[in-house]
Residue, then its C-alpha position, 0 to 999 in steps of 0.5 A: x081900677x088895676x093893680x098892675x103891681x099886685x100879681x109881681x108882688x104875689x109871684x115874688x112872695x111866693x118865690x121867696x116862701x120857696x127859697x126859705x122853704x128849701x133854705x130850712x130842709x138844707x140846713x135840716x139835713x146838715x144838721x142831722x146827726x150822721x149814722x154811726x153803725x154799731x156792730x153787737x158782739x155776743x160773748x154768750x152762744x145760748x139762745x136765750x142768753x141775757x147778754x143777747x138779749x141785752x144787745x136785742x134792746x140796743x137795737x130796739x132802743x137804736x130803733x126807737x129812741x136814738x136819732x142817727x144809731x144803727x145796731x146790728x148783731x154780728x154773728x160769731x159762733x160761725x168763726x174757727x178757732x184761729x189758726x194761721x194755716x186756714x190763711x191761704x194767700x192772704x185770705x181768710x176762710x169765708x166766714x172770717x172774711x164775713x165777720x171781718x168786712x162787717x166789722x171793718x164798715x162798723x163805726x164802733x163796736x158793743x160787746x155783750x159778755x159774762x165773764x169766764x173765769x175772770x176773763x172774756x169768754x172764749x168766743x168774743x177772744x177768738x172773734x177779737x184774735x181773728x180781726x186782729x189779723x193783718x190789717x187789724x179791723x179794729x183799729x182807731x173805733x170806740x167801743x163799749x161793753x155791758x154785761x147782764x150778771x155782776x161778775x161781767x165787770x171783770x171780763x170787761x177790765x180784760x176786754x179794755x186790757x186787750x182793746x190797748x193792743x188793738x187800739x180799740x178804745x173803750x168809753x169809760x163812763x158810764x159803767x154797765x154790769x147788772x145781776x140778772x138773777x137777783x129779783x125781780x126779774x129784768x128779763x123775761x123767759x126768752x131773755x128779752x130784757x123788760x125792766x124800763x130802769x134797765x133799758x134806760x141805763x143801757x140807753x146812756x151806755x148807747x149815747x155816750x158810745x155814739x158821742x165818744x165815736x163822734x168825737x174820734x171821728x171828729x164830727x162833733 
């Protein structure tokens, strides 16, 4: 006896098992989360800095735990000081036009700084005075900040003062400050952050800036 109709039905369940297949990936790849790319400003130029190594456990956690969150450190120590006379023809000395095309491809930015003096440290003023220079680089991308000892939180109120000029716009919640030097230690002996409560504050700072960045983007 033949089942003339039994080799059809296979062909076509197996052509509808393809099509849900490729139905499911489409929908996966629609539904991922895009990567929004951070560029990570250090306020501090020592090696072993605790605001560096701050911005070394945003990329380790971008890494690890957060779906569609690119860190990158951008390096500042290279920039002049600003001074229009190095503007020649409309441009800018090579490492300007370096830090600025990184910034410039960046969906948002992470400052990590002490403060000095009450204020932001001269390097992050210099880098945020050089990308301010025509077309501003800065302009229309979320912004978060963070500092590794307490009195950090006053150079942010200048960092947020300074991002209405440039029209950077600073997440507002949560707020990130910690004292580094009160025990126990948070950081080890090259500055790499290992205190887990820590690690998972800053990972609510990385969250709600790539929400933030997502919203003014319009893509959530």
């Amino acid at each position: 006896m033949s089942y003339p109709n039994c080799s059809k039905r296979s062909k076509h369940g197996e052509i509808e098992k393809e099509e849900a297949i490729e139905k499911e990936v489409a929908v996966s790849i629609i539904s991922k989360k895009p990567v929004i790319k951070v560029a990570a400003i250090c306020g501090s130029l020592r090696k072993a800095s605790y605001n560096r190594g701050l911005i070394r456990a945003a990329i380790e956690l971008s890494k690890e735990q957060i779906e569609g969150l690119h860190v990158e450190y951008v390096e500042t120590a290279a920039l002049p000081m600003l001074n229009t006379d190095l503007e020649v023809d409309g441009r800018f000395p090579a490492e300007v036009e370096e830090f600025r095309q990184k910034i410039l491809e960046a969906d948002c930015c992470l400052f990590a700084s002490p403060d000095y003096n009450y204020s932001v440290t001269p390097i992050v003023k210099n880098a945020l005075d050089w990308g301010s220079r025509p077309p501003n680089v800065w302009a229309g991308k979320a912004a978060a900040a963070v500092s590794a000892v307490g009195g950090g939180r006053r150079a942010q109120y200048h960092l947020r003062q300074i991002g209405v000029v440039l029209d950077l716009h600073f997440i507002n919640k949560p707020e990130f400050y910690m004292n580094a030097h009160r025990p126990p230690g948070k950081f080890n002996v090259d500055g790499d952050l290992v205190d887990s409560d820590t690690k998972e504050d800053l990972k609510e700072i990385m969250l709600s800036l790539q929400a933030f960045t997502l919203r003014l983007q319009g893509k959530c």
